[in-house]
C-alpha positions, 0 to 999 in steps of 0.5 A: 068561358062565355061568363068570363068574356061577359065579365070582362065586357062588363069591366071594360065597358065600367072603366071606359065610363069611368074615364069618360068622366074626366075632364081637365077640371077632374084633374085640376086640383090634383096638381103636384099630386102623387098617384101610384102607377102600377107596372105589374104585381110586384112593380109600383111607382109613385108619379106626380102629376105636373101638368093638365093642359085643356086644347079648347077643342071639344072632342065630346059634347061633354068634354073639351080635349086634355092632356095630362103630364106625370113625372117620375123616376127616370130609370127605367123607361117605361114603354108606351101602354096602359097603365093602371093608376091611383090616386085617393080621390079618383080611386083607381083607372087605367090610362094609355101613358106615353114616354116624353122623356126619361120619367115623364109620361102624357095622357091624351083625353079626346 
């Protein structure tokens, strides 16, 4: 039990170092490119990624705040959670994606 939990710390604390990364340049030259967004086993969409917006705020030393902005299909709505996403070049992340409207989601980098 006390390795399983240590795994998962250890997975956790690498994808957290893997987002902490990203910045809005990461994310730039993927515009209007797909990225495959996995609900659960048997559930994938594909989603295009339609927006990156940089605020000028710095939210780390390292990095100013983004947004990102992904649509898809429209049906179903998906609700507010992470999701893991994928994409050729970045591999793949999970990422807290939030429904602006039917089949547009947003990501907040702070």
């Amino acid at each position: 039990m006390a390795r399983s939990r240590r795994l998962a710390f250890v997975l956790c604390r690498s994808l957290r170092s893997v987002l902490e990364t990203f910045t809005a340049e990461t994310f730039r030259p993927l515009l209007h490119e797909q990225f495959e967004l996995v609900v659960d086993e048997e559930t994938r969409f594909d989603v295009e990624l339609t927006e990156v917006t940089e605020s000028g705020t710095p939210a780390a030393a390292r990095r100013s705040q983004f947004a990102l902005v992904f649509s898809g299909p429209a049906d179903p709505i998906l609700p507010q959670q992470i999701y893991r996403l994928g994409h050729p070049e970045l591999g793949a992340f999970d990422l807290f994606l939030v429904p602006l409207a039917a089949g547009s989601y947003e990501a907040v980098f702070t």
